[in-house]
Each structure stands twice: as C-alpha cells, then as structure tokens.
N, C-alpha and C positions, 0 to 999 in steps of 0.2 A: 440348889447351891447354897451356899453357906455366904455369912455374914464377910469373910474374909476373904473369901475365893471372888465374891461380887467384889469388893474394895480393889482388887489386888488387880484384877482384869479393870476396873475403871483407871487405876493407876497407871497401867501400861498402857492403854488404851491415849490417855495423858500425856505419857513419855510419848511415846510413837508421834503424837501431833505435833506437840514443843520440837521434836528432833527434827521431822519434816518440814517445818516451819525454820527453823536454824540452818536447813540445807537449801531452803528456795530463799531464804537472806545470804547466804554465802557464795549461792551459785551467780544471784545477779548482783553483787559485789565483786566476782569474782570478773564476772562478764563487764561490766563497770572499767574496770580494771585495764584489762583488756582494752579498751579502747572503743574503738567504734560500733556502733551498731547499726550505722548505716553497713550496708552489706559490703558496698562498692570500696569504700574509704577502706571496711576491712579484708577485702581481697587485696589492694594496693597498701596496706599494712604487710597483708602476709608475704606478697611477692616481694616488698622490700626487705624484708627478715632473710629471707631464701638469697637474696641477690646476696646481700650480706653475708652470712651466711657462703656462698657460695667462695666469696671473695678473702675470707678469712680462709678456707682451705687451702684456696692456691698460694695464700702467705704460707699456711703451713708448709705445706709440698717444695716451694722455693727454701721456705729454710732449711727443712730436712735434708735437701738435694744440696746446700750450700755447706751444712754441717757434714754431711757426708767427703764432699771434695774436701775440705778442711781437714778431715779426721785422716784420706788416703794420701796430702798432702803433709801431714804432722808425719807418717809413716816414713811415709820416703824419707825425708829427712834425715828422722834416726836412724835411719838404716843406713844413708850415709856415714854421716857422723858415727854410727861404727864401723862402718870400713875406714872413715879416717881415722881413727880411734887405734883401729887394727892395726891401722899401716905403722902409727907411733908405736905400739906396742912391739912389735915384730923388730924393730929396731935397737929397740932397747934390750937390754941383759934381761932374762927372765928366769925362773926357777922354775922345776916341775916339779916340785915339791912345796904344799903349804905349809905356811908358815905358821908356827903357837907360839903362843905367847908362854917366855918364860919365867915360871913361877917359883918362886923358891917352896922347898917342903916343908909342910908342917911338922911337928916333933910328934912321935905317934903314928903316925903314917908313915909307910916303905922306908922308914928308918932304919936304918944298919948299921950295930954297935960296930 
C-alpha cells in the first residue's frame, strides 16, 4: 500500500469513530430528552401521550361532525332564501331578455356616412 492510501484509510477510519461517537452523544441526549429512563415512569409517559392523543381525535371527529351540520345548515338556508328570493322575483315585472349596456359608437366603427 502506498503512502496515501495508508493516510486515507486512517482518516476514514477517524471519521467513522468521531461520527459513532456523535451518534451515541445524540442518541443519549436524545433519550435525555425524552424523559424518563426509568422504564415504568416511561410506559406511564407513553400511555399519557396515547390518552391524549386519543382525546385530541374525538375533538377532531366532534368538530368535523359540527362543521359538517353547520355547512348542511348554511345550505338549507340558501336554499330558502332562494325560493323566497324566487317568490319576490316572480312578482315583479321581469324581462326575457338581457340587458347591454348602451354604448355609444365610436367614429370608425359600423359608422354610416
């Protein structure tokens, strides 16, 4: 082996420990972190995350289910309110024909001497 290729493999060699060594400092910072390592304290950690957890859905589920009536409740409504809408309409004079707005012509255009 050569002068370089021995340097090159010590230096990875290097990396590799430094980076192993940054991964078991992260993991038990990470674990740290985390909280308990008593086992018990972190089963009764986790089951409270899950309770939670569990308890934050059915708030979902209720407001989704409340947004819902809400939204088939805004429907109805307008749907009233066009048939009474309707009903004023029908009463009044109506035209079947749209109406444009009248514009005078410009000079140059469909002008006839």
């Amino acid at each position: 082996m050569s002068f370089l290729t021995v340097t090159f493999c010590v230096f990875v060699l290097d990396r590799d420990k430094y980076t192993q060594e940054q991964i078991d400092k992260l993991q038990q910072e990470a674990i740290q972190n985390m909280g308990h390592q008593n086992h018990k304290q972190k089963v009764k950690y986790v089951n409270s995350l899950k309770q939670e957890n569990i308890t934050l859905h059915q708030k979902y589920q209720e407001s989704q289910e409340e947004v819902f009536r809400q939204t088939a409740l805004a429907k109805k409504y307008k749907q009233r309110l066009d048939v009474l809408e309707g009903g004023k309409s029908t009463t009044q004079k109506t035209d079947s024909k749209p109406r444009t707005a009248k514009v005078p012509l410009k000079e140059g255009r469909n002008h006839r001497p």
